[in-house]
C-alpha positions in Angstrom: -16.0 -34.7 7.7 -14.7 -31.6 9.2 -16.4 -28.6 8.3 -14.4 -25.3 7.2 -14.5 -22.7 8.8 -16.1 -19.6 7.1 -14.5 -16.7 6.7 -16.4 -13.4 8.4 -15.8 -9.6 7.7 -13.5 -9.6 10.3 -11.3 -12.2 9.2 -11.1 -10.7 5.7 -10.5 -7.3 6.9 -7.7 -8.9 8.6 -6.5 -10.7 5.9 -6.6 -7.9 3.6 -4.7 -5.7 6.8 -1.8 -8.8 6.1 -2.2 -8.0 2.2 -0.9 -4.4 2.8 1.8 -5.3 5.3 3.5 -8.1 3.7 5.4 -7.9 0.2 4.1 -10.1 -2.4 7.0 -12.7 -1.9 6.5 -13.4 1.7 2.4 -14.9 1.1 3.5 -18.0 2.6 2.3 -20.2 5.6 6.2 -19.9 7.1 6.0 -16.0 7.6 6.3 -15.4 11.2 3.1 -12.9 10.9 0.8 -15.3 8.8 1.5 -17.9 11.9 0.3 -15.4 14.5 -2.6 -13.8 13.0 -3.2 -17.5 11.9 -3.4 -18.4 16.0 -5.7 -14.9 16.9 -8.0 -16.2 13.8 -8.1 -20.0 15.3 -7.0 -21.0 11.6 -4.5 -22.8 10.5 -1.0 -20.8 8.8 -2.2 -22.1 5.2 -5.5 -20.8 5.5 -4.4 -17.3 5.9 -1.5 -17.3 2.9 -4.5 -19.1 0.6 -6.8 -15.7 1.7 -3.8 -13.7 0.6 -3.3 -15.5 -3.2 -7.2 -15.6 -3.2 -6.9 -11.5 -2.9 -3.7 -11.6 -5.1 -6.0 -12.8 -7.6 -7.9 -10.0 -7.4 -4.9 -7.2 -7.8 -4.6 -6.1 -11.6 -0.9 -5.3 -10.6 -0.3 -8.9 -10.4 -2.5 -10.4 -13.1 -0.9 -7.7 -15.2 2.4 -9.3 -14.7 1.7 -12.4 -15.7 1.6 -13.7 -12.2 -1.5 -15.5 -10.6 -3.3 -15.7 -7.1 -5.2 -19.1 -6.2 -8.6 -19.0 -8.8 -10.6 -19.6 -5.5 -11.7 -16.2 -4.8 -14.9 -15.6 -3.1 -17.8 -13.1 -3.5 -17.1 -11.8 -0.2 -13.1 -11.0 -1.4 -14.6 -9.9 -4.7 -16.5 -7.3 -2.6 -14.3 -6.4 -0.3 -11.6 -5.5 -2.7 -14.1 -3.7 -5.2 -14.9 -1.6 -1.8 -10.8 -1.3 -0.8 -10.3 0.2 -4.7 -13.3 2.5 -4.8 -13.3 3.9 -1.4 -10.1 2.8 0.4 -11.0 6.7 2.7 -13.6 4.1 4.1 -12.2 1.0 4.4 -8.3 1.7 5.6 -9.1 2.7 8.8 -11.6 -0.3 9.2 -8.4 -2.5 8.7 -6.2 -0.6 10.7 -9.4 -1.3 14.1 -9.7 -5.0 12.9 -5.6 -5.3 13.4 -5.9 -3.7 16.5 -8.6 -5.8 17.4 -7.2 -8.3 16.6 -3.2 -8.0 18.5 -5.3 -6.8 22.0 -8.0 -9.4 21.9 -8.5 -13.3 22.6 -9.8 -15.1 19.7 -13.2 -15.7 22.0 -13.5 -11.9 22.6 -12.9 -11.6 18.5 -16.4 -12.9 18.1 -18.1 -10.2 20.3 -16.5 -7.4 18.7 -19.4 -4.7 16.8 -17.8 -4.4 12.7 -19.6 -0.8 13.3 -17.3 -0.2 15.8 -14.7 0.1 13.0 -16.1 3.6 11.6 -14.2 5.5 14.7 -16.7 6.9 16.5 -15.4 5.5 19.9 -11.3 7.0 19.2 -10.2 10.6 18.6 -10.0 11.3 14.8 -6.4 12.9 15.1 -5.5 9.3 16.6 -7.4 7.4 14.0 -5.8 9.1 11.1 -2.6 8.5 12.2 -2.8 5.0 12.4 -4.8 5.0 9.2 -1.8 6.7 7.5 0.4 4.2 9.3 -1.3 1.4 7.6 -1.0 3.4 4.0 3.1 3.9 4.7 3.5 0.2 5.4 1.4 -0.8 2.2 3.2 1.4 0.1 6.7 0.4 1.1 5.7 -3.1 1.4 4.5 -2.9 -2.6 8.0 -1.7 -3.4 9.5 -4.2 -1.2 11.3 -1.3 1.0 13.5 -0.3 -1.7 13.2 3.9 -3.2 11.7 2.7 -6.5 14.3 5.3 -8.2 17.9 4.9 -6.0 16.6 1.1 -4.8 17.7 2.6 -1.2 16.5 0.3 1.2 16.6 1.6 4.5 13.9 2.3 5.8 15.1 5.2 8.0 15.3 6.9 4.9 12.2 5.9 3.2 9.0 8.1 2.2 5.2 7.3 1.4 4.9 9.6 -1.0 1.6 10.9 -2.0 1.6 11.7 -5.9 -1.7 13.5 -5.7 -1.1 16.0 -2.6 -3.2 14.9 1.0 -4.4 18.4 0.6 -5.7 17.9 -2.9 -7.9 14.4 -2.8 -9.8 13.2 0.6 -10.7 10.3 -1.0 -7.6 9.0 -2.0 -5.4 9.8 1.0 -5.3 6.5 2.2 -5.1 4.7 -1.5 -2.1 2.4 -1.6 -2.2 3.1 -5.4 -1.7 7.0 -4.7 1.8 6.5 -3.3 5.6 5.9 -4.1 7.8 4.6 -2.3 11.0 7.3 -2.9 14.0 8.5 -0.3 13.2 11.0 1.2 15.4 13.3 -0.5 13.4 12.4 -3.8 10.2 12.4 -2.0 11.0 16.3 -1.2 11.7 17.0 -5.2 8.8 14.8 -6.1 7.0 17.3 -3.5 7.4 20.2 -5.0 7.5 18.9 -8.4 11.3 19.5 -9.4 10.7 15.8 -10.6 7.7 13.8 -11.8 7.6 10.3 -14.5 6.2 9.7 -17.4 3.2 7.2 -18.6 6.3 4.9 -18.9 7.3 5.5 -16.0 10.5 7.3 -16.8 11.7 10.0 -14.6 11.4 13.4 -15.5 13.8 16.5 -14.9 12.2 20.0 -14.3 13.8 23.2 -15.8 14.8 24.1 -12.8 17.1 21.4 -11.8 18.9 20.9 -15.2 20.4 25.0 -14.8 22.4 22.8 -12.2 24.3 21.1 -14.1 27.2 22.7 -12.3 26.3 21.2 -9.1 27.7 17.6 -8.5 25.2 16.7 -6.4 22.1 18.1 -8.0 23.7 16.4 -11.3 24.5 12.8 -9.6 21.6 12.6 -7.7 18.7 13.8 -10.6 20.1 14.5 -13.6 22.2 11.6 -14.3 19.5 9.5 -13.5 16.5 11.4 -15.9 14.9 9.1 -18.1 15.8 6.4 -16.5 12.8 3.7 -15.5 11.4 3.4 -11.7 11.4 -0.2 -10.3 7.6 -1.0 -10.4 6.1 -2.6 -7.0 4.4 -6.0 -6.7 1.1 -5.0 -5.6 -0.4 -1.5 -6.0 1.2 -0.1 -9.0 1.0 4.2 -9.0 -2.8 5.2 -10.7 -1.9 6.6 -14.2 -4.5 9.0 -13.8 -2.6 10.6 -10.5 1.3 10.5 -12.5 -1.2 12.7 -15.2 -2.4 15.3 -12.3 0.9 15.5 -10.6 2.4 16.1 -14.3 -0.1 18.9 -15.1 -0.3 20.7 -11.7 2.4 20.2 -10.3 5.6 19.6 -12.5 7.6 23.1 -12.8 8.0 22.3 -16.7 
């Protein structure tokens, strides 16, 4: 009988690295990706598109849908997520060192590698946040499948991260998947400086300032043709009600 393999904190920090990268659709054991990491983890493609559906199971976004991970979560994914929602400051760039572990290491060199390593005080902190803020982007645009969740643009040349509660405003939250939208960047910029904002419902909202444009075709095809209309909600990571309330309050121009 051949014994599984167990998963460490490695491997699941890896795993949940492929959870931010990869859109929801593409969890499968044919995804070029899930076959390499797969071959660095010495595990087989399935066993890394399970991990994902096990931490599916796990996202409210997509129990909340209807849809379902694999049941076989374990307390170590239960943990690990609980850890990535309460202090994702913390963990992010501990995924973004296992990845890069990971793609510059052999699997035998995996084994010898210190998880306290991962807390950055070996690599410049300018360098680390970057990267870190790297790994947010691609999770955020991943979740919205690399469309603008308001035009449905989808290239990516044109495509913004966009923090609803300002980097400036929450440390904590910089890095939280669920504190961004993916928006062109033209919207991104409005969103910014809160000519727009949405609604519980997700609804876009106008400010003041932009409907005295009426007389501006491109001001009114851009925003104001499209107010009230619904935002196309992502697969994973769905925007924190609580930050659409703050970016409402402080920084909507009414």
């Amino acid at each position: 009988m051949t014994t599984r393999k167990a998963w460490s904190e490695f491997d699941l920090l890896v795993a949940l690295g492929l959870y931010c990268e990869l859109p929801f659709g593409k969890f499968h054991q044919r995804h070029p990706r899930i076959i390499e990491v797969a071959f660095k983890l010495e595990r087989s493609p399935s066993s890394v598109a399970m991990k994902l559906s096990n931490l599916a199971s796990l996202d409210p976004v997509i129990t909340g849908s209807g849809r379902k991970g694999l049941a076989g979560a374990s307390q170590a994914d239960r943990d690990l997520w609980q850890e990535f929602s309460q202090t994702p400051s913390r963990i992010m760039p501990k995924i973004v060192m296992a990845l890069e572990s990971l793609d510059s290491a052999t699997p035998n060199e995996q084994e010898a590698i210190e998880l306290n390593s991962y807390r950055g005080e070996t690599i410049s902190s300018v360098i680390q946040r970057r990267k870190s803020q790297n790994l947010f982007r691609t999770a955020v645009l991943s979740a919205y499948d690399y469309q603008c969740c308001v035009t449905g643009i989808a290239d990516t040349r044109f495509l913004v991260a966009s923090h609803i509660k300002p980097w400036a405003e929450d440390e904590h939250n910089r890095l939280n998947p669920r504190n961004g939208l993916c928006l062109s960047t033209f919207y991104d910029r409005a969103f910014d400086i809160g000519l727009i904002t949405f609604a519980d419902d997700y609804r876009l909202m106008i400010s003041s300032e932009l409907e005295k444009q009426q007389s501006n075709n491109h001001i009114r095809e851009t925003f104001l043709e499209r107010s009230g209309t619904t935002i196309e909600l992502p697969d994973k990571f769905s925007p924190s009600p609580e930050f659409m309330r703050w970016h409402r309050d402080r920084l909507f121009i009414q």
